[in-house]
N, C-alpha and C positions, 0 to 999 in steps of 0.2 A: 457857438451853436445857439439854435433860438430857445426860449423855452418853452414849452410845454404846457398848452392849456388841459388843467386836468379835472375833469368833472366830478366834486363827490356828490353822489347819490344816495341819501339817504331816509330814515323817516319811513312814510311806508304803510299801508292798510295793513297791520300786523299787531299783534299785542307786544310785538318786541320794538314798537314804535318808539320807544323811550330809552330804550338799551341801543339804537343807531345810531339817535340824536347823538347822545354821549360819545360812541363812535369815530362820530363825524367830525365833532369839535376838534378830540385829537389826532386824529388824520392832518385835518384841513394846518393843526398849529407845528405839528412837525414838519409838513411840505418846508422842502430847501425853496425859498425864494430866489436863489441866483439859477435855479434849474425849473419854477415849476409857476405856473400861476393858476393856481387854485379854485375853480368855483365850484361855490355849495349851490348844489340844487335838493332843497328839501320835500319829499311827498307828502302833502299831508294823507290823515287819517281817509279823506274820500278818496284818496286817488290825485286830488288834483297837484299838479309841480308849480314848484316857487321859488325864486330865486333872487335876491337882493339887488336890483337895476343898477342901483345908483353905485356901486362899488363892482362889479361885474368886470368890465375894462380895466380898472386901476387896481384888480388886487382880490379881486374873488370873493368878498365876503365883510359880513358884519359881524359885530358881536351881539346888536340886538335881533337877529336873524334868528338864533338859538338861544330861546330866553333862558335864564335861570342856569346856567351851565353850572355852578356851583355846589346846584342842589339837585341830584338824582330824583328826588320824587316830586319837583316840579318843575324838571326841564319838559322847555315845550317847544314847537316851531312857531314862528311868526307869522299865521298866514295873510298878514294884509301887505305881505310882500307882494309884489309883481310875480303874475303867470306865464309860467313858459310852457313850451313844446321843444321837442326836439321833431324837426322834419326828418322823415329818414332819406328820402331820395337825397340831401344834402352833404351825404355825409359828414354826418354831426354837427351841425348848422342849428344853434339852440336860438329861438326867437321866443320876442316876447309877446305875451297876447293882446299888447293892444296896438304893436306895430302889424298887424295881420289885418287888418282894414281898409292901411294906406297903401297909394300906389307906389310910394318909394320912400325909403327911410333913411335919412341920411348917415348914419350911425353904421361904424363898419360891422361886418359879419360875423357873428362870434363863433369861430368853432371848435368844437372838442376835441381834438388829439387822443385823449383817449380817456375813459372813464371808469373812478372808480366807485363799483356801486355797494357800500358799506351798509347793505341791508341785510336785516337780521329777519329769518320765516318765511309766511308766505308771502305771494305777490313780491318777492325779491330773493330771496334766495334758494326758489324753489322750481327756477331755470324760466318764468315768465318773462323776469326786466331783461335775462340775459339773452333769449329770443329776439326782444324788441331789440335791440343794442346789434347783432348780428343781424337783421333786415336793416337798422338803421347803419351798418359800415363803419360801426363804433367799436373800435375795441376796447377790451375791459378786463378789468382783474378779475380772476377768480375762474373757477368751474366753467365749462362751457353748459348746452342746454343738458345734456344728457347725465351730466355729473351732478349738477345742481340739483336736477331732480329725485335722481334716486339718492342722494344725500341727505335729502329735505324728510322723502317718505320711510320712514323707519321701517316698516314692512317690508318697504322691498328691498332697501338698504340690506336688513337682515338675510333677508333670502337668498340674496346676490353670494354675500360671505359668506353662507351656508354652503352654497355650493361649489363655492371657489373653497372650501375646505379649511376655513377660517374656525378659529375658536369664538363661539358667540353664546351668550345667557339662553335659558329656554324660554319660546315664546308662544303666543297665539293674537290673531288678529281679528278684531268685529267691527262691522259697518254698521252704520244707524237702523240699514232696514232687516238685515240680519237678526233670528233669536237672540234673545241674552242668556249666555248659559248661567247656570247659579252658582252659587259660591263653593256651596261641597264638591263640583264637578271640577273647577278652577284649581284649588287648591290639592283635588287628586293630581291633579297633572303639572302644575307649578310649583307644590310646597306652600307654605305659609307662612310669612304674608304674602303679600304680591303687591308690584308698581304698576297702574294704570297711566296712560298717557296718553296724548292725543298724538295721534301718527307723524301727522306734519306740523311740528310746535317745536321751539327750543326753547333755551335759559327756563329750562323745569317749568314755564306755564302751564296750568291743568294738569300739571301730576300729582299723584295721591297716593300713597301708601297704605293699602289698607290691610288690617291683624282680621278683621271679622266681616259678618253679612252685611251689617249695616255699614262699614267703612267704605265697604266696595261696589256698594247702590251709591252712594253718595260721590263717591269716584267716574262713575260710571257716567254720573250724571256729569260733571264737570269737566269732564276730556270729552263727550261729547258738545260741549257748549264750546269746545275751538276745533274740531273737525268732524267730519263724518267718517273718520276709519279712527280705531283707537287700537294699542295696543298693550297687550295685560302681560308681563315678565316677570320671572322669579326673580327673589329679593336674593340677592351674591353678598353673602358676607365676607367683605374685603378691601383693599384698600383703593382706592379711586384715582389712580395713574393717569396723565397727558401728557401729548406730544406734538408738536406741531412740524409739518410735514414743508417744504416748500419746493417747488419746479415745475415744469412740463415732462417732457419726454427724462433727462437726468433730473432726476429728486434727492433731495436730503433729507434726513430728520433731525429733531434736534434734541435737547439732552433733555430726558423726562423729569417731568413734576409731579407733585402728590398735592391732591385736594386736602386739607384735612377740615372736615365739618365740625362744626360745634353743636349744629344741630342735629335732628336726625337727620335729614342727608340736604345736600347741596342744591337748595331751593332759591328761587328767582330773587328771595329777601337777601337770602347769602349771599349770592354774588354779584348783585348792585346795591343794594341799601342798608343793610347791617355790617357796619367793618370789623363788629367782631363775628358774623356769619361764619368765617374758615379763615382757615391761614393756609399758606400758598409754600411748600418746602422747594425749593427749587437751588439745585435741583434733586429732583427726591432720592434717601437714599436705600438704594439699591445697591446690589451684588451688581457688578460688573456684566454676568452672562443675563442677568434677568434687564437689565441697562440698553443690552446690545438687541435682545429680544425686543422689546418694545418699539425699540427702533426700526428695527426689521417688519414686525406686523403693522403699525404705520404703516409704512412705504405701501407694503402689500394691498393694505385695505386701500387706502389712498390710489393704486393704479387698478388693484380689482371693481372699483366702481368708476373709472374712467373720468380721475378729476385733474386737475392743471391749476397751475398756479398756487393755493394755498388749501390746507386744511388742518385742523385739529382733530386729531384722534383720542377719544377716551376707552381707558379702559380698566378692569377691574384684577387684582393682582388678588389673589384667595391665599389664605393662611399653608396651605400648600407649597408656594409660587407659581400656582398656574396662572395665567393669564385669559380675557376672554375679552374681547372689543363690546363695548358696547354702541359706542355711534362714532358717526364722525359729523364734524361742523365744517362746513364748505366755506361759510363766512362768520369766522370765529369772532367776537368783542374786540374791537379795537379801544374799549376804555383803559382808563390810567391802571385798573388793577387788573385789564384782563389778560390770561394766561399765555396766548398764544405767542404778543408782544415780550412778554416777560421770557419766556422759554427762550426766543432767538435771544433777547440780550445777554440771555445766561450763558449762549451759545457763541456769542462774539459778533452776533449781528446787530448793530444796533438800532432802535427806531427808526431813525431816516434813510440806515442803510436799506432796510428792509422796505420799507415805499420806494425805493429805488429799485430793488429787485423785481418787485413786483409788479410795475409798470414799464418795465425791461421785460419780462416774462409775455404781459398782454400785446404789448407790442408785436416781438416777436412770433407768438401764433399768429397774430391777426393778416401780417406779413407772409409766414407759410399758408397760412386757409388762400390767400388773395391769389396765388401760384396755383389753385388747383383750373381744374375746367370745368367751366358753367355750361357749357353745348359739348354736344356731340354729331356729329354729320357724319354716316359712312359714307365715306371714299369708295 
């Protein structure tokens, strides 16, 4: 069999630009070579794609591509890489921008088989790349448009399991041009403290824990400096459960983990730059029926908001044993300490197995969507 040109996409106008990089590296160093050849295509921070020319053909990638891999707080992308496009009429036909001039290039065609787009927030995991990628006839790991999206927006996310009858934290949600209510009114109806967040943000960006008035003007201010919808949830004392979810149509779960923080809670520092931030119990322990439960509300949440191929579910386990979701991640960390990866190894899948599932999974949607009907003509 041939193999498999497989796009990573990463990078990205996001503040989790730095947490895809990372991503992306081990992605790209686990791809099995005798099945896969690998190109990085990095976004930078404007928007614009880039992708290392001179290694493209023989093997997908550089190491000066993604500088500093070493060091989380000063991995960066190389942008005086060579610019690509992906044409979409081509299906997956990636050119470079300075062959777009000439009348003919001699250089054979590079195309993508299928893409995986290891973007972390907005403008990537928040169902935008994965629109372009379905008008461009590229298939791709992860959530299609519709998953991605309500995945990404915490709000509606919320709402969704609300009414699907899902256990969730309490909540309220305000837009920029919205009143801001005050603190005493907040706290009537959340408790106190409360976690401010920006709607469509992950790896705890612009979140803020605030005890008082002035905490939570200051919060306010800072979750709206990454979106215009924020949202304000009561503070769950308890223990911070994951599970990572994988399939289409049949899904699995896999054996749950426990965050455990060192800090107050599980902030952007903790889980890429401070290694003693938390420590990771995997897998965590739990009672058996509390085990099997977590596994089950996974699944649940994961097909209640119509997602495919992977996700991470979090959730909060209270001194009780009750359980309540608090979000799910459509495109969870693929770095060396992140959860999602750790959880299937725990589970017997191991890293390369699990890049293999999951470009076995995009495939085969992309395969069923290609069998429906684009026309209709009454007979």
């Amino acid at each position: 069999m041939r193999k498999l040109t497989v796009g990573i996409l990463f990078g990205g106008k996001s503040a989790e630009h730095e947490v895809s990089l990372q991503s992306a590296q081990n992605v790209f160093d686990a791809m099995d070579r005798n099945k896969y050849n690998p190109i990085l295509i990095g976004i930078d921070k404007t928007g614009a794609w880039h992708s290392p020319k001179d290694s493209a053909h023989a093997g997908g990638g550089c190491r000066n591509f993604i500088l500093n891999t070493d060091n989380p707080k000063r991995i960066a992308l190389n942008t005086d890489s060579a610019g690509v496009t992906l044409i979409p009429e081509s299906r997956g036909e990636l050119v470079y921008a300075d062959t777009l001039t000439r009348a003919q290039d001699a250089s054979p065609a590079l195309i993508i088989d299928v893409m995986f787009p290891i973007l972390h927030g907005p403008f990537g995991e928040d169902g935008t790349i994965q629109g372009f990628l379905k008008l461009a006839g590229v298939p791709f790991v992860g959530a299609g448009v519709l998953g991605s999206a309500v995945g990404m927006d915490k709000d509606v996310m919320k709402r969704l399991l609300r009414d699907a009858g899902l256990p969730i934290c309490a909540f309220m949600s305000l837009r920029s041009h919205d009143p801001l209510p005050d603190y005493q009114s907040v706290v009537d109806r959340l408790g106190e403290p409360v976690f401010v967040k920006p709607a469509n943000m992950g790896s705890s960006i612009g979140i803020r824990k605030a005890h008082n008035e002035d905490e939570y003007k200051r919060a306010l201010r800072e979750a709206f400096e990454y979106d215009t919808k924020i949202i304000i949830e009561e503070f769950v004392k308890g223990r911070e459960i994951e599970c990572s979810v994988l399939g289409n149509e049949t899904v699995i779960a896999s054996v749950a983990g426990e965050v455990i923080s060192q800090r107050e809670f599980y902030s952007y520092n903790a889980k890429y730059l401070d290694e003693n931030g938390a420590r990771l119990e995997i897998p965590a322990d739990l009672p058996p029926e509390t085990a099997a439960l977590v596994q089950d509300l996974a699944i649940k949440t994961f097909k209640t908001l119509s997602c495919e191929g992977l996700s991470r579910i979090d959730f909060f386990l209270r001194p009780d044993n009750t359980l309540l979701i608090n979000e799910i991640n459509t495109m969870p960390g693929f770095t060396k300490i992140s959860m999602y990866p750790k959880l299937w190894e725990a589970s017997g899948v191991s890293y390369s197995e699990l890049i293999d599932r999951l470009i076995e999974l995009a495939i085969r949607r992309f395969e069923k969507e290609k069998r429906l009907k684009t026309s209709y003509i009454d007979a």
